[in-house]
C-alpha positions, -999 to 999 in steps of 0.1 A, spaced: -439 137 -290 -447 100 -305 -465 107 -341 -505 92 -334 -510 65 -352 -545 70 -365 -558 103 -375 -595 110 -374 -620 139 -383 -662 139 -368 -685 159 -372 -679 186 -339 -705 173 -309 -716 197 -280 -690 174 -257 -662 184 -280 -664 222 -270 -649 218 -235 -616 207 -251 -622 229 -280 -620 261 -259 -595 250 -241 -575 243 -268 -581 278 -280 -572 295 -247 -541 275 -240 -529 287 -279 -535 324 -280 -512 325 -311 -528 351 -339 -539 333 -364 -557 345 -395 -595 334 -395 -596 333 -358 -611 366 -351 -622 364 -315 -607 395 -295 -607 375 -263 -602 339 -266 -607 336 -233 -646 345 -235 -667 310 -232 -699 325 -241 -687 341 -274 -667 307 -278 -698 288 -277 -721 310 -293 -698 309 -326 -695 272 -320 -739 273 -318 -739 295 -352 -720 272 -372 -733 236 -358 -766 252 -367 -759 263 -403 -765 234 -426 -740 253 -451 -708 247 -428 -690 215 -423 -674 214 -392 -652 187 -376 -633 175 -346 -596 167 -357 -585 136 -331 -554 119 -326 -554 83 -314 -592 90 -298 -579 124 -282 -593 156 -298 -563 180 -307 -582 206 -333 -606 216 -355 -613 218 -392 -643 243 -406 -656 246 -443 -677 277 -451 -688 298 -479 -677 331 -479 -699 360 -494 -666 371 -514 -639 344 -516 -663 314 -521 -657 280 -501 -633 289 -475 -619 268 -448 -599 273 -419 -583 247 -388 -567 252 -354 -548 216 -341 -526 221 -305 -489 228 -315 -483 198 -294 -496 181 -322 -484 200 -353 -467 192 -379 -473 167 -402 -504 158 -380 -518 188 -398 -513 175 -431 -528 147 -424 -560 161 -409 -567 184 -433 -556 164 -460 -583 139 -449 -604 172 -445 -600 182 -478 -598 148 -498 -642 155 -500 -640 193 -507 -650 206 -536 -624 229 -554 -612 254 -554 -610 267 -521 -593 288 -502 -581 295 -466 -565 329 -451 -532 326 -431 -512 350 -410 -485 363 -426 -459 353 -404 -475 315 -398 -447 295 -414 -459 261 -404 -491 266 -415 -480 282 -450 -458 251 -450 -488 228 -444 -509 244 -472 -481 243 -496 -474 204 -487 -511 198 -493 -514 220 -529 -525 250 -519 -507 278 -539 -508 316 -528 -533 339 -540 -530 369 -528 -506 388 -497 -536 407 -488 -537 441 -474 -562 431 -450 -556 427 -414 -575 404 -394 -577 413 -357 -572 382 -326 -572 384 -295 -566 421 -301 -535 416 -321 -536 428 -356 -523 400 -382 -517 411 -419 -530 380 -440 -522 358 -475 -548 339 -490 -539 305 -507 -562 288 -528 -564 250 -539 -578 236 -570 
């Protein structure tokens, strides 16, 4: 696959979601902070999807490659880790596509923050680590998707 040429992030619109699931569905990898236990339920998809486009408190964007959407990008606060963010971007489009997203994602973050990773999710580890992130914590916690339990690491970025 040809690397895109531009990279973009905006803000998520209710004509995004159509792609988003299915972006989710056809990807039914365990990742950490992707707790849905059926990723192939639409109305818990977009009832998450409501939640967060509702909170003022959350950033959440549309990651697209060359004007086609390929991911997502969230920021959050989390009642114990602080601002926490998480992204999911179609493993067609990995790699250092990721970086650049969320490096775009992150350049108007406040620090620190942190984001949860499976365990086993080198490319994303690798990704964090390319963009500063540094690990935290291998956390006992598990983390269940798509009912697959997933043991996690937190990184954090300052």
């Amino acid at each position: 696959m040809v690397e895109p040429h531009v990279v973009t992030l905006r803000a998520t619109r209710a004509g995004d979601l159509d792609e988003l699931f299915r972006l989710r569905h056809d990807d039914p990898v365990p990742t950490a902070a992707s707790t849905a236990d059926d990723l192939a339920d639409r109305a818990a998809f977009e009832a998450r999807w409501t939640r967060l486009r509702d909170d003022p408190a959350v950033r959440l964007v549309t990651i697209r490659a060359d004007g086609v959407i390929i991911g997502e990008a969230v920021r959050w606060t989390d009642p114990d880790d602080g601002p926490t963010v998480a992204y999911r971007i179609d493993p067609a489009h990995a790699g250092r596509v990721a970086s650049r997203a969320m490096k775009l994602f992150l350049d108007t973050e406040a620090r620190p923050v942190r984001v949860h990773v499976a365990d086993d999710d080198a490319a994303s580890i690798s990704v964090l680590e390319q963009l500063g992130f540094r690990e935290a914590a291998a956390d006992a916690s598990l983390t269940s998707t798509a009912g697959v339990r997933t043991a996690e690491r937190t990184y954090v970025l300052r």
